[in-house]
C-alpha positions as CSV (number, residue, x, y, z in Angstrom):
1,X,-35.3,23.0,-9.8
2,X,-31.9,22.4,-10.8
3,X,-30.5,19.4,-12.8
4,X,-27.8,17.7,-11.2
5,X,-25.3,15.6,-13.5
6,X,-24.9,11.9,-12.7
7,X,-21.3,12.5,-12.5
8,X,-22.0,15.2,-9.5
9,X,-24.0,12.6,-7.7
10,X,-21.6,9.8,-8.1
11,X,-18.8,12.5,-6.4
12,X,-21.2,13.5,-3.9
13,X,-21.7,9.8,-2.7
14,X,-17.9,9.3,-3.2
15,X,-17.4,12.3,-1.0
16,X,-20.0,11.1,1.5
17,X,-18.5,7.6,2.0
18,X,-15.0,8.9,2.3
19,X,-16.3,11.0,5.1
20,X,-18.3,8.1,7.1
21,X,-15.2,6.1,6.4
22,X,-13.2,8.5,7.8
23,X,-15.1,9.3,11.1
24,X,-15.0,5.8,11.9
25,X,-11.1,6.0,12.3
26,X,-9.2,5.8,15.9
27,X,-8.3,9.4,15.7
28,X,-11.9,10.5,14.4
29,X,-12.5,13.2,17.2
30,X,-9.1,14.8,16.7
31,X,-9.1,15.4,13.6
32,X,-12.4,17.1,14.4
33,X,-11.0,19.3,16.6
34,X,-8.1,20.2,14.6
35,X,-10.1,21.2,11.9
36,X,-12.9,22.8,14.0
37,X,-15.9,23.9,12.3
38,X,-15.3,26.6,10.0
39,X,-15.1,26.2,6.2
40,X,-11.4,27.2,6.2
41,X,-9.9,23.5,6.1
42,X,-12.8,22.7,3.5
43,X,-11.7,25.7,1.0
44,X,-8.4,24.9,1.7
45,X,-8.8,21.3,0.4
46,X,-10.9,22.3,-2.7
47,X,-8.2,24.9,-3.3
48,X,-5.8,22.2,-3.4
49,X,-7.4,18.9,-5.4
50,X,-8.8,22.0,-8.2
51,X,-4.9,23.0,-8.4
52,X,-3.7,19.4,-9.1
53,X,-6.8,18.3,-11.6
54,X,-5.1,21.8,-13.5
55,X,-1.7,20.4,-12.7
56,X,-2.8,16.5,-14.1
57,X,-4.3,17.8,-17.0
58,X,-1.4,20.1,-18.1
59,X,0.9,17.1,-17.6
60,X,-1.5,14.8,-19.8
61,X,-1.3,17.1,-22.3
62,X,2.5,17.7,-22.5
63,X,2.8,14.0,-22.5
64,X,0.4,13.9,-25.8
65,X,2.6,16.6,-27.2
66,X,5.8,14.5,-27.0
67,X,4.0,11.5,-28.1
68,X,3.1,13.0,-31.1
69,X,5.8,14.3,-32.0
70,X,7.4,11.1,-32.7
């Protein structure tokens, strides 16, 4: 069995209350329909929030250059 860190639960039940939150809104079934059912949108998306945690963490760290610097 496979250990699961409490951080990866915490974004698991982040992820799941986002997502009940989110199929309670007006436009709930369109959104659906846009994305369909295929993981493509879901890829897409974990594509995007892995490039800007890379993106936030190279600007952190350019910003503790210049600090330290001075």
């Amino acid at each position: 069995m496979r250990s699961v860190s409490p951080f990866a639960t915490y974004a698991q039940a982040c992820a799941i209350t986002l997502a009940r939150a989110h199929a309670q809104a007006p436009q709930a079934a369109e959104i659906s329909g846009y994305l369909g059912t295929g993981k493509t949108a879901g890829k897409a998306l974990f594509e995007w929030a892995r490039a800007y945690a890379q993106r936030s963490r190279d600007d952190y760290e350019a910003f503790v250059a210049r600090g330290a610097g001075q």
